[in-house]
N, C-alpha and C positions, 0 to 999 in steps of 0.2 A: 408412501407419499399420498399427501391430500388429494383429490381428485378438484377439477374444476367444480363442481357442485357442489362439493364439501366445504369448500370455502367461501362458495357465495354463501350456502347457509350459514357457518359460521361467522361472517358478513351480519348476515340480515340478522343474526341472533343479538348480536352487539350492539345494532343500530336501535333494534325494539328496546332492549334492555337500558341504553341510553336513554330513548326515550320515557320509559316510565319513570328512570332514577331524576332526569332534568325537571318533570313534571312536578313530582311531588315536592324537589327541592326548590325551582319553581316558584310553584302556587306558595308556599309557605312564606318565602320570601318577596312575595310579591305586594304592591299595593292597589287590591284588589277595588274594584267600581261597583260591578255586580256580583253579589256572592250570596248564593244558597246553599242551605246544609237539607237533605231530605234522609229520613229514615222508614223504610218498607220493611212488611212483615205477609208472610202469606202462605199460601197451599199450594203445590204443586202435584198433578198427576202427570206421569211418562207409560207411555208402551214403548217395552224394551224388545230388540232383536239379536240375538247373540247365534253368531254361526261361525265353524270352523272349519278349516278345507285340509288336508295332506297337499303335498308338494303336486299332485296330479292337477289339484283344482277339487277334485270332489269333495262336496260335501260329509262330514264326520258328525259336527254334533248340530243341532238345530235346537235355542230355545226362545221360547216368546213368553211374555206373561205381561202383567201392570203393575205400576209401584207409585207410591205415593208418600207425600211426605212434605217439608216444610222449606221455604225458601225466604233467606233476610237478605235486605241490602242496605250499605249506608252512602250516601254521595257526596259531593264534592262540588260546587262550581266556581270557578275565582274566571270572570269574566268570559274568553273566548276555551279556555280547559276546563274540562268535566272528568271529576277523576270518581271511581267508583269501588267499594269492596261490595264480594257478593257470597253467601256460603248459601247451600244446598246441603237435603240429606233424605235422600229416601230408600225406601226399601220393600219390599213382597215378595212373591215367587212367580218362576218361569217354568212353565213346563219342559223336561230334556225329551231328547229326539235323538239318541248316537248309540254308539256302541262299547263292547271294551274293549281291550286292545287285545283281544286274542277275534277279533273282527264280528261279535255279534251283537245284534240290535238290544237295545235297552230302552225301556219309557221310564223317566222317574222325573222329579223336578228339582231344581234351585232353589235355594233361600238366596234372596240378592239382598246387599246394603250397599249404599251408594253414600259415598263425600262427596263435595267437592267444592273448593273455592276460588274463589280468584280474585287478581287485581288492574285496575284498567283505569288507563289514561285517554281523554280522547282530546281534540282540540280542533274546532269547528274552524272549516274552514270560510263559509258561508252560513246562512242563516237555516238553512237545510241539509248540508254537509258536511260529515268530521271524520275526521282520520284517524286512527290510534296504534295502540298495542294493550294486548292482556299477557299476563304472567295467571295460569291456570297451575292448580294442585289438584289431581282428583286419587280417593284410593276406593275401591270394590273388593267386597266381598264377595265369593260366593262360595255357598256351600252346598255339595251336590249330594242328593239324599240316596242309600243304597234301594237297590230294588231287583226282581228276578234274579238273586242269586249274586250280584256283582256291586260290590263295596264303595260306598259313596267317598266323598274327602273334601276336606277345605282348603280354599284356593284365597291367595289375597293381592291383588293387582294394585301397585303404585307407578304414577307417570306427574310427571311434570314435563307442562308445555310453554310453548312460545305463540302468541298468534299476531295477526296483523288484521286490523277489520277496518269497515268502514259502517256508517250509518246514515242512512237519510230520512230525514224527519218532514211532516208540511201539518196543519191543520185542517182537522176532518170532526166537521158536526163541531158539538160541544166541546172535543176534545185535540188530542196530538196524535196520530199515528205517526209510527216509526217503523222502518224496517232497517236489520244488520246483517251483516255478512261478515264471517271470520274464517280464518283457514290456519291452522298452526302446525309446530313439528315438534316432536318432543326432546325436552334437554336432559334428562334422567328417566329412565323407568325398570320396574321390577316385576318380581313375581314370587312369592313363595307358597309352597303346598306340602302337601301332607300325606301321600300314599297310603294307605291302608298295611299297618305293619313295616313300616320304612320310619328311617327321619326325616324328618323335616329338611325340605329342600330350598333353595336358592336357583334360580330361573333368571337369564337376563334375557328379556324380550327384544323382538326385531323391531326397526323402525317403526314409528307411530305419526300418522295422519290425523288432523280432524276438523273438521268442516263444520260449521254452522249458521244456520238461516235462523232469523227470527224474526215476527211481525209483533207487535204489540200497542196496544191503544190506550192511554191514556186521558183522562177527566178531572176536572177539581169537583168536589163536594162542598168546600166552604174554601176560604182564602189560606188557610193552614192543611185540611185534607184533601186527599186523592187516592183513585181508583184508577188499578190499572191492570189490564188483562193482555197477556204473552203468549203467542205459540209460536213451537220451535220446532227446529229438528238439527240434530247431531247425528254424525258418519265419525266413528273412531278407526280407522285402519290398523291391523299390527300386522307386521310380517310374520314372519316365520322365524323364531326362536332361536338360543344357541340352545345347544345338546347339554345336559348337565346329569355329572352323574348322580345316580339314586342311590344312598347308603340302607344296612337296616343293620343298626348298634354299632356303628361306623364302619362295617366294613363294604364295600363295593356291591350292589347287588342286583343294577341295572341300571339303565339312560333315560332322559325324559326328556322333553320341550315344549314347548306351546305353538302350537300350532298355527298358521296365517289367521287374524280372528278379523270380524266385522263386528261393531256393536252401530245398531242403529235403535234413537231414542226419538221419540217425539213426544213434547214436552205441552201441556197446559198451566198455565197460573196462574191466578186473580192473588192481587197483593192491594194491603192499604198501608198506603203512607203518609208520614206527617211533617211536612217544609216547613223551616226556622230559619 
């Protein structure tokens, strides 16, 4: 049986998804008064945090490093709705910090590749406040390099999310400041990995959190361009895994899971755009 929380979520997943699907169908159909089309391009740097606990709580792996890489976006506005695509993609290395699982320490580091896109509806409710929902896609790489003796492997994390944000915007100097707030839950996510001398495995990860703050500032350049510069910060929560068994040439040959993880990102971007 559903639990009471199971079904508000499933509630509140419906209601988002409504509202994105009304938006776009909507706007389209609409006959729009004020309507701008903007397209952005730009750079992005994050410092990443990745840690992982055993069921005690304690800390397993710890890795940090910086990753950098490209961010597009296209917009939307048909009067009081502002709808939005956004993709992301960066990638570098984390230094690791954990052990193997016969419990000894190891230093090596990550290769990380990072996706991620999404799609968002917002609809202002005032002249400084709007309300929405994003439908989020993200998948990561990461591949862990061998070191002291103990065999690195590739790891590839997919989730799709739900969020609910708000934003408030006013004018500041020359330009727009905005800040957002979003919190979502995830409606699918995966895992697969590669053991050193195993097959290829399949991993369904525990519930997924994730939280994000952003401030960003905005400028015109001429009546068609704009400068706008973003900082952020993302909290991805995963629980703790189901058990999945590990084969090697298909036959049985131990268990695996992921662990309770934390990824925390914080994010810079300066991006130029051009309104039509």
């Amino acid at each position: 049986m559903k639990t009471g929380r199971s079904v508000s979520l499933v509630h509140a997943r419906i209601s988002l998804l409504s509202l994105l699907t009304s938006a776009w169908s909507g706007v389209s159909a609409a006959n729009c008064v004020d309507v701008a089309s903007s397209l952005q391009a730009g750079s992005v740097r994050a410092t990443s945090e990745w840690r992982e606990f055993n069921t005690a709580g304690q800390a397993l792996v710890r890795e940090s490093g910086t990753l950098e890489g490209i961010a597009l976006a296209a917009a939307y506005r048909c009067d009081r709705w502002h709808l939005a695509l956004q993709f992301s993609e960066w990638e570098g290395n984390r230094k690791y910090d954990g052990q193997t699982t016969t419990g000894r320490s190891v230093l090596s580091q990550s290769a990380i590749r990072q996706r991620q896109g999404h799609l968002q509806a917002m609809f202002a409710l005032t002249d400084s406040w709007s309300l929405g929902g994003r439908l989020v896609k993200q998948t990561l790489w990461r591949d862990i390099a061998s070191a002291d003796g103990a065999s690195g492997y590739p790891e590839r994390f997919d989730w799709t999310l739900l969020s609910a944000g708000a934003q408030w915007q006013s004018k500041l100097g020359p330009g727009q400041f905005t800040l957002e707030a979003w919190a979502g839950k995830d409606l699918q996510s995966s895992m697969r990995l590669t053991l050193p001398g195993r097959d290829q495995a399949a991993l369904k990860l525990g519930a997924i959190e994730q939280l994000e703050l952003a401030a960003g500032w905005r400028t015109q350049l001429s009546p068609a361009w704009h400068v706008q510069a973003d900082i952020g910060y993302r909290r991805v929560s995963i629980e703790h895994g189901v058990t999945a068994v590990i084969r090697r040439g298909g036959i049985p040959s131990g268990v695996a899971y992921q662990p309770r993880t934390t990824l925390i990102e914080r994010l810079i971007a300066i991006r130029m755009g051009y309104e039509f």
